[in-house]
Biopython code that builds the backbone (N, CA, C, O; Angstrom):
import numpy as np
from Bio.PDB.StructureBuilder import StructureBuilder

atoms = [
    (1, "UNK", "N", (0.836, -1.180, 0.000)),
    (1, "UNK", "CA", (0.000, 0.000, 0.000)),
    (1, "UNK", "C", (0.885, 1.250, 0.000)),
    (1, "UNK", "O", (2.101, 1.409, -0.106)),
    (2, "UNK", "N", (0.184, 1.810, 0.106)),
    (2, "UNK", "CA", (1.125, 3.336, -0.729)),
    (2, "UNK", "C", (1.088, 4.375, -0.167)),
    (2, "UNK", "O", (-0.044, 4.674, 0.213)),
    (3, "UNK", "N", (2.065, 5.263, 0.118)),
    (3, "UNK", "CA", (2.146, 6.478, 1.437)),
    (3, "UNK", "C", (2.232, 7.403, 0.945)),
    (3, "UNK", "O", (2.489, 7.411, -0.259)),
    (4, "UNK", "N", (2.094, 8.335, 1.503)),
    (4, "UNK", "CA", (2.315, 9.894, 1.338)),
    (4, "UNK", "C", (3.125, 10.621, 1.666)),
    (4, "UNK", "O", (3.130, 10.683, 2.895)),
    (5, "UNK", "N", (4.047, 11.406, 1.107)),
    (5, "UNK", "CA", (5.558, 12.317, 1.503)),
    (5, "UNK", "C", (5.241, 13.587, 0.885)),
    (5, "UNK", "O", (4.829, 14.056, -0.176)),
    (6, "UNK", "N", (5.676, 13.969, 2.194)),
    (6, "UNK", "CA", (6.356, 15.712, 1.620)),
    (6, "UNK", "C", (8.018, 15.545, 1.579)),
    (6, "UNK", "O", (8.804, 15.005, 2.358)),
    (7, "UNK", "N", (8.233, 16.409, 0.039)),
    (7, "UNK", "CA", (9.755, 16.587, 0.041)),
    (7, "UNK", "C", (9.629, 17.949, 0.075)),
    (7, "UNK", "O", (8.788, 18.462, -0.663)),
    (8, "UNK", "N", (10.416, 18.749, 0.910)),
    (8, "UNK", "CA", (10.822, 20.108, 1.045)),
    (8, "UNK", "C", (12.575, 20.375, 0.724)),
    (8, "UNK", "O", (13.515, 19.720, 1.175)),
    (9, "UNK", "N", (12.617, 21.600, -0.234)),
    (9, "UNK", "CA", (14.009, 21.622, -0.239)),
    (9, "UNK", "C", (14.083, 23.352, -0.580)),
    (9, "UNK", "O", (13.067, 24.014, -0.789)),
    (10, "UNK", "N", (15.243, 23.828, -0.586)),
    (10, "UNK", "CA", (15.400, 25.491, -0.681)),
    (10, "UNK", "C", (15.956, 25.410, -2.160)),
    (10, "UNK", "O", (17.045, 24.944, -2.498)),
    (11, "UNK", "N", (14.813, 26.057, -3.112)),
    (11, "UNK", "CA", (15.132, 26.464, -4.200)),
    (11, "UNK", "C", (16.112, 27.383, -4.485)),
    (11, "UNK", "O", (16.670, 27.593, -5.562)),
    (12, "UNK", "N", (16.270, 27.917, -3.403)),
    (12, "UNK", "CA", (17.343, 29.604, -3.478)),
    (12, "UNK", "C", (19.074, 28.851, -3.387)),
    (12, "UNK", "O", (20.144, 29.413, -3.618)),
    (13, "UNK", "N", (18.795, 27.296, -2.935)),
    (13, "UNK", "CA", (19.767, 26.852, -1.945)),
    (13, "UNK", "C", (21.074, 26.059, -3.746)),
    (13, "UNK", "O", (22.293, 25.891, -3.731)),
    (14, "UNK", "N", (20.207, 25.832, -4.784)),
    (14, "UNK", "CA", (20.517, 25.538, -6.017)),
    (14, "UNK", "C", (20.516, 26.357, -7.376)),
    (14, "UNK", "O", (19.385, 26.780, -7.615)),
    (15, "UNK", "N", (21.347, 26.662, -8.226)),
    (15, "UNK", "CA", (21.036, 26.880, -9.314)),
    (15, "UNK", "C", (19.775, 26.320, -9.951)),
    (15, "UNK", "O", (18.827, 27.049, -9.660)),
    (16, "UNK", "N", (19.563, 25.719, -10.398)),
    (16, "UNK", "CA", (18.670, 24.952, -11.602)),
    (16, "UNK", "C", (18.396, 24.101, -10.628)),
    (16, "UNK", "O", (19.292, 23.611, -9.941)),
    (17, "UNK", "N", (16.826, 23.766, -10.418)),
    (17, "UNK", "CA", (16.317, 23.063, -9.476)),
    (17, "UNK", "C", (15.655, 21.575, -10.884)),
    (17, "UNK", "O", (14.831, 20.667, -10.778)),
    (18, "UNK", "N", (16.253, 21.884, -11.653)),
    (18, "UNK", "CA", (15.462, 21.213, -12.778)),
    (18, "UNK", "C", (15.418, 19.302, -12.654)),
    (18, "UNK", "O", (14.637, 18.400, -12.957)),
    (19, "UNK", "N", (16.600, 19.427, -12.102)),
    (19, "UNK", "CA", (16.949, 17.868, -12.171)),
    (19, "UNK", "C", (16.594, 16.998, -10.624)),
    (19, "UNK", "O", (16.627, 15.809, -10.307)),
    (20, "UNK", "N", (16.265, 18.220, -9.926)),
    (20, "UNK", "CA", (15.650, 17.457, -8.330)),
    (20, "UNK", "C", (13.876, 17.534, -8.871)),
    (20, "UNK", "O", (13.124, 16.677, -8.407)),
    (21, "UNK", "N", (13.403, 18.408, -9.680)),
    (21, "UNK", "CA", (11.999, 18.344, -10.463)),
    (21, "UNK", "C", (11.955, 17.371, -10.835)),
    (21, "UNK", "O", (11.093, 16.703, -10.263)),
    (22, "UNK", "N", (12.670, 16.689, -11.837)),
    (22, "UNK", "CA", (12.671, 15.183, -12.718)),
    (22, "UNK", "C", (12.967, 14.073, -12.029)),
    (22, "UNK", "O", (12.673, 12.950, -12.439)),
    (23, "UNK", "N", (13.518, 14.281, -11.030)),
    (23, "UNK", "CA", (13.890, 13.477, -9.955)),
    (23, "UNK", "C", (12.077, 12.894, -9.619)),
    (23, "UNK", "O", (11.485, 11.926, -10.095)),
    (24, "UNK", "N", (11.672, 13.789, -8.772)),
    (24, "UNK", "CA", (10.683, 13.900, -8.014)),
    (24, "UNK", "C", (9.301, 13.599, -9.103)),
    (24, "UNK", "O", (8.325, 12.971, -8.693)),
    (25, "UNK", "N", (9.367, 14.045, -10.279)),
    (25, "UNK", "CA", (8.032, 13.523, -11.149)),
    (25, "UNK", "C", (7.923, 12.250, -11.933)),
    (25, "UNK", "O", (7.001, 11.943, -12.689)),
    (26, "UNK", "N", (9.321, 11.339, -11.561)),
    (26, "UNK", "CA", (9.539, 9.777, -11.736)),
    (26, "UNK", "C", (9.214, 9.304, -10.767)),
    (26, "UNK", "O", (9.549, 8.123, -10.680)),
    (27, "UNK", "N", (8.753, 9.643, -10.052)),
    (27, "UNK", "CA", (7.540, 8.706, -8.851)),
    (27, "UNK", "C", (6.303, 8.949, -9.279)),
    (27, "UNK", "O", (5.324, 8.594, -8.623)),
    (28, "UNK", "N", (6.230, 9.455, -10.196)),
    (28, "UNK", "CA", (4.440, 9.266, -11.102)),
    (28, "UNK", "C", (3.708, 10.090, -10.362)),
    (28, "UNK", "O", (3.621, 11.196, -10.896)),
    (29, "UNK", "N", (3.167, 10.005, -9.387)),
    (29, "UNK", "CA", (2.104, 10.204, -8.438)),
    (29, "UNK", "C", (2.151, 11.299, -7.376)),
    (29, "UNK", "O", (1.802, 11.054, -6.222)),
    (30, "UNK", "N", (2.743, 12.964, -7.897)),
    (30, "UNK", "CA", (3.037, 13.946, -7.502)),
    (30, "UNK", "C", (2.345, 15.006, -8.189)),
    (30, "UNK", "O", (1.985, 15.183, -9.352)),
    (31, "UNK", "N", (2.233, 15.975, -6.583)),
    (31, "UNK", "CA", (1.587, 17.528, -6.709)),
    (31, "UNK", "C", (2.617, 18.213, -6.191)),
    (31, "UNK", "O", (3.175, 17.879, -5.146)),
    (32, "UNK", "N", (3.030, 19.514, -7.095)),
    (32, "UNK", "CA", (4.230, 20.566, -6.481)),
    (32, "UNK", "C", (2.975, 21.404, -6.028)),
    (32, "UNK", "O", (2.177, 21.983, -6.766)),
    (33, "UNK", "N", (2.974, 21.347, -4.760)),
    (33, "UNK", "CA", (2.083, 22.593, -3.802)),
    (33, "UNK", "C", (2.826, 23.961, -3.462)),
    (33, "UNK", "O", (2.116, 24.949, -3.272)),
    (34, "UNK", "N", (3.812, 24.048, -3.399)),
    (34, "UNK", "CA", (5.021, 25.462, -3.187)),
    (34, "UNK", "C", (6.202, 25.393, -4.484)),
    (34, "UNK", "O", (6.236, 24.436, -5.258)),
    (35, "UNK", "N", (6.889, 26.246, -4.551)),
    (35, "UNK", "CA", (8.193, 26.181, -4.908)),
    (35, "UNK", "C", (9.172, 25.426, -3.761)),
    (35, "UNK", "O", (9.487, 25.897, -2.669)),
    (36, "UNK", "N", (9.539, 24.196, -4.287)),
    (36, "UNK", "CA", (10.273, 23.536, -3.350)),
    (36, "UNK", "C", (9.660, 22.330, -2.610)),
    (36, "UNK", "O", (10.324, 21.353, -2.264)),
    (37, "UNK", "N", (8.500, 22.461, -2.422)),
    (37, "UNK", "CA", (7.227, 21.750, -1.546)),
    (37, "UNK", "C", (6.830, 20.722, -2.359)),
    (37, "UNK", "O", (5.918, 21.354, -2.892)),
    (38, "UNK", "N", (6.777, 19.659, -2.879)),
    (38, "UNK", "CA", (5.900, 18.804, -3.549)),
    (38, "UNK", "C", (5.226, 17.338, -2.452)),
    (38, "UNK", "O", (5.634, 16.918, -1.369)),
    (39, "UNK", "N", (4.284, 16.974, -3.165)),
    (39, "UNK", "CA", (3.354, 15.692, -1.966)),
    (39, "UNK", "C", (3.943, 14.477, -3.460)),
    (39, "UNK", "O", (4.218, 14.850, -4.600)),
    (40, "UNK", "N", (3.972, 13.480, -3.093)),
    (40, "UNK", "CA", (4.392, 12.285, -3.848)),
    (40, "UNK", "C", (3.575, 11.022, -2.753)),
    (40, "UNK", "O", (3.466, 11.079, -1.528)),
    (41, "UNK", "N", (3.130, 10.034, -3.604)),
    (41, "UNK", "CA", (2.380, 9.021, -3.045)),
    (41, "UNK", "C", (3.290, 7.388, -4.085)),
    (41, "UNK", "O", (3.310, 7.077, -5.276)),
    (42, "UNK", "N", (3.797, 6.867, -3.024)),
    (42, "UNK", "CA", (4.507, 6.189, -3.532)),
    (42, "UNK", "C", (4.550, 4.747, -2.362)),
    (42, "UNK", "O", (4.056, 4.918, -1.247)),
    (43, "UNK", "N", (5.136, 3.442, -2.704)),
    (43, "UNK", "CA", (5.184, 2.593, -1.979)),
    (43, "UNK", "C", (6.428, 2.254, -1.403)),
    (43, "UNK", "O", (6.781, 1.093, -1.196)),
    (44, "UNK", "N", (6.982, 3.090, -1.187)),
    (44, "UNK", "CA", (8.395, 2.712, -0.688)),
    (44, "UNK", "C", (8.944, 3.272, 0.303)),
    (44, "UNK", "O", (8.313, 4.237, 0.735)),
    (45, "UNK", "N", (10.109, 2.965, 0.944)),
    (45, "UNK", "CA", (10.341, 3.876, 1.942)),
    (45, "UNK", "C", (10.829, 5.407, 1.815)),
    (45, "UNK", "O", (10.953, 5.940, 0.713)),
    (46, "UNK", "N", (11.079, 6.032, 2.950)),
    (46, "UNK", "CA", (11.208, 7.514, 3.024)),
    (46, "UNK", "C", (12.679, 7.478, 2.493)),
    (46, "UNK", "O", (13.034, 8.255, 1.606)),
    (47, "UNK", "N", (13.556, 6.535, 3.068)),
    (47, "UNK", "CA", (14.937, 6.683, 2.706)),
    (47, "UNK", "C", (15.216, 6.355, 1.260)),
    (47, "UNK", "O", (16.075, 6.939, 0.600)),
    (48, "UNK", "N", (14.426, 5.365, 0.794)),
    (48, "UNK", "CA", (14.333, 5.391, -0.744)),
    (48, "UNK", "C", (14.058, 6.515, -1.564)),
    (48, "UNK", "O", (14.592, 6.675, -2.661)),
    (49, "UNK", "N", (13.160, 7.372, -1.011)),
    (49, "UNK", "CA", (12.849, 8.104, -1.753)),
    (49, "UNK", "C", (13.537, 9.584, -1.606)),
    (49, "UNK", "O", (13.526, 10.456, -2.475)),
    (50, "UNK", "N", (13.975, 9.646, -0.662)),
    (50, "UNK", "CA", (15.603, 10.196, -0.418)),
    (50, "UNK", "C", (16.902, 10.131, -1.310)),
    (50, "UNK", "O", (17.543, 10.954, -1.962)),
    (51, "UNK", "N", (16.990, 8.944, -1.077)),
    (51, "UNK", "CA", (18.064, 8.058, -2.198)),
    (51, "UNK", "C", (17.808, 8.945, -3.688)),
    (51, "UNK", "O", (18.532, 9.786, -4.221)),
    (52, "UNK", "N", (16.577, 8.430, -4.080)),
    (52, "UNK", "CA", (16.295, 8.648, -5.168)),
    (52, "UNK", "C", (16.628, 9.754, -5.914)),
    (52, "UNK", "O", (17.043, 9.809, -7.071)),
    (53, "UNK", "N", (16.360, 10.781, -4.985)),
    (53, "UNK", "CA", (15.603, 12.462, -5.738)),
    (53, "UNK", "C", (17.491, 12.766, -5.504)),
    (53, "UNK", "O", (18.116, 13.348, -6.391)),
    (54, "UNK", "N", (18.210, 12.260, -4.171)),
    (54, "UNK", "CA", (19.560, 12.987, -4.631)),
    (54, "UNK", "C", (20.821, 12.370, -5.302)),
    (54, "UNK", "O", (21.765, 12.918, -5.870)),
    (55, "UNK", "N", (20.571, 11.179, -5.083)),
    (55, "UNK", "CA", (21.474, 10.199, -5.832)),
    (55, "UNK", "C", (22.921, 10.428, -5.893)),
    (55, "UNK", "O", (23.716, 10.101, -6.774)),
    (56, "UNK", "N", (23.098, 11.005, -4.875)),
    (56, "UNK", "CA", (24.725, 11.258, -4.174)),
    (56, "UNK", "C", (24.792, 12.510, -4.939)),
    (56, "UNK", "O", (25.775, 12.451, -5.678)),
    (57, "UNK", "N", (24.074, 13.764, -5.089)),
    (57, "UNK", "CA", (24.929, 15.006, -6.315)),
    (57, "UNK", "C", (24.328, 16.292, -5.073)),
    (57, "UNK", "O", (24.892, 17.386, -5.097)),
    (58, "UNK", "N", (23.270, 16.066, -4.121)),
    (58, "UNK", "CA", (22.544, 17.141, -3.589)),
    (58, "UNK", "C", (23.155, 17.084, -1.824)),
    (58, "UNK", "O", (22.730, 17.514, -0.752)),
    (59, "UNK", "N", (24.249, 16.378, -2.228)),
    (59, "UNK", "CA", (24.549, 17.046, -0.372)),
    (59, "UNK", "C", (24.697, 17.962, 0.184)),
    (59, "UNK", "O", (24.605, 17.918, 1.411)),
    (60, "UNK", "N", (24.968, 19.097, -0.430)),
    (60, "UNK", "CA", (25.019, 20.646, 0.222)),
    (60, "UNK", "C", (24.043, 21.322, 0.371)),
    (60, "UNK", "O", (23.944, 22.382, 0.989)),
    (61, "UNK", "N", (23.141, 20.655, -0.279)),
    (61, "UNK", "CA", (21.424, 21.304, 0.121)),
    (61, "UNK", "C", (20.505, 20.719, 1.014)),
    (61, "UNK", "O", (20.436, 19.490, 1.035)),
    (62, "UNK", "N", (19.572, 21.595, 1.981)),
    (62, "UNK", "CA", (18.983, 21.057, 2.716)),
    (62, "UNK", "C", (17.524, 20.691, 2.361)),
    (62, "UNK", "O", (16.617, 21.522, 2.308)),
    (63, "UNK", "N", (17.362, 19.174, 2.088)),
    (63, "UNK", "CA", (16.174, 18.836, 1.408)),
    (63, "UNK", "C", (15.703, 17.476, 2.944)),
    (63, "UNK", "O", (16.303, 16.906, 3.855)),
    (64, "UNK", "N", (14.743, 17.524, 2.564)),
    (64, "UNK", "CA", (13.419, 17.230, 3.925)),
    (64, "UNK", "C", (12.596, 16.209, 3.215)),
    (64, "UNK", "O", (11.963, 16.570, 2.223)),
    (65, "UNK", "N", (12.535, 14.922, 3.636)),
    (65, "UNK", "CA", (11.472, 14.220, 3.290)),
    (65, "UNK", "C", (10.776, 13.288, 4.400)),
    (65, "UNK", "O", (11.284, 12.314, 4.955)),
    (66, "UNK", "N", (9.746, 13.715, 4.551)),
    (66, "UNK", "CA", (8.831, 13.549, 5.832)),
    (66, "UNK", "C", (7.312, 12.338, 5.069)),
    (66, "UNK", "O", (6.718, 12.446, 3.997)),
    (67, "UNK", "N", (7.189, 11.573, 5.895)),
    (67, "UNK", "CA", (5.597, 10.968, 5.833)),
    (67, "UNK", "C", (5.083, 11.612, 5.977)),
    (67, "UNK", "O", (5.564, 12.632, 6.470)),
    (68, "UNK", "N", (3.435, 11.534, 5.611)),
    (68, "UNK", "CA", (2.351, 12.340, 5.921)),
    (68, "UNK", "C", (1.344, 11.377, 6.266)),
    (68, "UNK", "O", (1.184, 10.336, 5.630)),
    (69, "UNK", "N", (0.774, 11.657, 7.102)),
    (69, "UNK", "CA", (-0.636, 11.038, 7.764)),
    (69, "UNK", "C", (-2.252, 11.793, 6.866)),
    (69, "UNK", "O", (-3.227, 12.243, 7.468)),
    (70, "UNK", "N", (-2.163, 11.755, 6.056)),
    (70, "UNK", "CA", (-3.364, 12.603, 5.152)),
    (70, "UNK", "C", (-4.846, 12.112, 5.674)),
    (70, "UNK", "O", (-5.738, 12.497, 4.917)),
    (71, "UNK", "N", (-5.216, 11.492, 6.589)),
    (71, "UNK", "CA", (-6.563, 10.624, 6.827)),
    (71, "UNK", "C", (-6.933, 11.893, 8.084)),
    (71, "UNK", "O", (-7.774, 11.653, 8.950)),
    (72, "UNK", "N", (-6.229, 13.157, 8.038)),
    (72, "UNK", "CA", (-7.018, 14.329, 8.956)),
    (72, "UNK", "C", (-6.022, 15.358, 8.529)),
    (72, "UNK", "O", (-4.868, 15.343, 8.958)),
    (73, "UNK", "N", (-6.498, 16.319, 7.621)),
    (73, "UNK", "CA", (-5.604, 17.550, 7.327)),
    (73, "UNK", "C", (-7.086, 18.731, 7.089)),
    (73, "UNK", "O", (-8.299, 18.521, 7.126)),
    (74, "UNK", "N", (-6.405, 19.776, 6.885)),
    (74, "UNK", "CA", (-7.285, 21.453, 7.385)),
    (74, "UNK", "C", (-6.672, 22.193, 6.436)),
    (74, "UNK", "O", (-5.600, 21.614, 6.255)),
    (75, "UNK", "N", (-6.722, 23.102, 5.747)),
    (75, "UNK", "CA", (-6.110, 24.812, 4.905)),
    (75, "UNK", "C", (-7.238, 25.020, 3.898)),
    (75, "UNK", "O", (-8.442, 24.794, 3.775)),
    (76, "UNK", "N", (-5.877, 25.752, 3.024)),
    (76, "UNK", "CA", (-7.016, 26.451, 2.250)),
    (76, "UNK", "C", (-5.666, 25.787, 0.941)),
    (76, "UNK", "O", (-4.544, 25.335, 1.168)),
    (77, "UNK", "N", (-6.279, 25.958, -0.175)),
    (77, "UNK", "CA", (-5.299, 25.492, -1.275)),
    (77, "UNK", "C", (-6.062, 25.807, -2.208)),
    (77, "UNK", "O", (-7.241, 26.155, -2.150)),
    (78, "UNK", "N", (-5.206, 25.654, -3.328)),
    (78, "UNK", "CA", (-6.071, 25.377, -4.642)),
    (78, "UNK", "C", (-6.932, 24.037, -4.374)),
    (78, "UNK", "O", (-6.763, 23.309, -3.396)),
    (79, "UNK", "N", (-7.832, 23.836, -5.344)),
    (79, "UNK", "CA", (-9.006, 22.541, -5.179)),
    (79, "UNK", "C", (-8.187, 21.577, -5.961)),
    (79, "UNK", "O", (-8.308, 20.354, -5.897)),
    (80, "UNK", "N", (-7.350, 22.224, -6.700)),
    (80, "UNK", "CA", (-6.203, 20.390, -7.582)),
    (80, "UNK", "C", (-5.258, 19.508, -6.494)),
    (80, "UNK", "O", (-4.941, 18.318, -6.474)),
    (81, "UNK", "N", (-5.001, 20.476, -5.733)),
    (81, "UNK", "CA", (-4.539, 19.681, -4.353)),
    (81, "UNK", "C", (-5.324, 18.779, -3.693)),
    (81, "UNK", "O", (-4.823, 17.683, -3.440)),
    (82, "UNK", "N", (-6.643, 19.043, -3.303)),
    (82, "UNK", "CA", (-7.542, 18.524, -2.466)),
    (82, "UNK", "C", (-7.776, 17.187, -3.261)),
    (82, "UNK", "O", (-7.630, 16.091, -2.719)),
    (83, "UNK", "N", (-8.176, 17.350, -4.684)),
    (83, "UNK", "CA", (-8.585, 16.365, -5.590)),
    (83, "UNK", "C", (-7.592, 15.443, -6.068)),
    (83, "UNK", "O", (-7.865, 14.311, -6.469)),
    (84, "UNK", "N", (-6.269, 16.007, -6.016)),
    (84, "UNK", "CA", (-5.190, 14.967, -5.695)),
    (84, "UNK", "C", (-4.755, 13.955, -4.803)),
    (84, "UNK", "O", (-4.313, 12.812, -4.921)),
    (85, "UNK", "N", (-5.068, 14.877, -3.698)),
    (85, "UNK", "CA", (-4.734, 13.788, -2.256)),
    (85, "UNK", "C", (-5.813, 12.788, -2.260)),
    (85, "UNK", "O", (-5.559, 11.584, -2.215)),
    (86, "UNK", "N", (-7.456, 13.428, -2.334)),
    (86, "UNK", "CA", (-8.014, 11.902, -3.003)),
    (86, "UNK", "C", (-7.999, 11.410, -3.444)),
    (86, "UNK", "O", (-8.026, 10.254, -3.020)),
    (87, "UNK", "N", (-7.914, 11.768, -5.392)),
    (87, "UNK", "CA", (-7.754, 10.825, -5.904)),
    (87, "UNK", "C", (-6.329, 9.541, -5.560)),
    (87, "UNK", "O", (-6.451, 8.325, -5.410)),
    (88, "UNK", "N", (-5.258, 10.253, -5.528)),
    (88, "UNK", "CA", (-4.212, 9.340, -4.730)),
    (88, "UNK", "C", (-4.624, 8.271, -3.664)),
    (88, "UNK", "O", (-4.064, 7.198, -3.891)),
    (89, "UNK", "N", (-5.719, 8.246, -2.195)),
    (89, "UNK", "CA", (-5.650, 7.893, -1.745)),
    (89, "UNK", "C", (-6.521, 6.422, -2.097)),
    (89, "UNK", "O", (-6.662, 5.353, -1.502)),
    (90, "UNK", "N", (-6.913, 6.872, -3.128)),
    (90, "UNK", "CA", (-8.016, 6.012, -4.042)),
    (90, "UNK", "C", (-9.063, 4.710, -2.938)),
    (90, "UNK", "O", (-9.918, 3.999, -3.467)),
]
sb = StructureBuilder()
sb.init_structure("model")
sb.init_model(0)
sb.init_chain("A")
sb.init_seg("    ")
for serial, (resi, resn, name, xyz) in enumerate(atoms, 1):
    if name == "N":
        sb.init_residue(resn, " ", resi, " ")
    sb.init_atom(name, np.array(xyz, "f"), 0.0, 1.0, " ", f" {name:<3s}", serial, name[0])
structure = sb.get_structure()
């Protein structure tokens, strides 16, 4: 079954954020909610998906990848967010 992550990282913190983008939209199943901020729903672990997005090139930047518990959340957003996290949770 399949989880939910926030990856957070400082866009200011890289030139060209282009290749941690492509990184992050080869897990299929992603919404960029901020600059820097994206939700990804994937079956694997957190450290995998760690692994993944830096692949030994992003150590000087401080990037964040956290679980999310989505079965009780609150804001305000655009409605493609909302309709994402459901449809994701399918």
């Amino acid at each position: 079954m399949g989880k939910f992550y926030q990856i957070s990282y400082d866009c200011r913190s890289i030139d060209k954020d282009e290749l941690i983008k492509d990184r992050i939209k080869q897990f299929g199943d992603y919404c960029n909610i901020f600059p820097g901020v994206w939700l990804i729903y994937t079956d694997i672990s957190v450290q995998d998906v760690y692994q993944r997005i830096t692949n030994e090139q992003f150590e000087e930047i401080a990037l964040l990848v956290l679980r999310l518990d989505v079965t009780a959340y609150w804001g305000r957003m655009d409605k493609s967010v909302w309709d994402w996290i459901k449809q994701s949770r399918g």
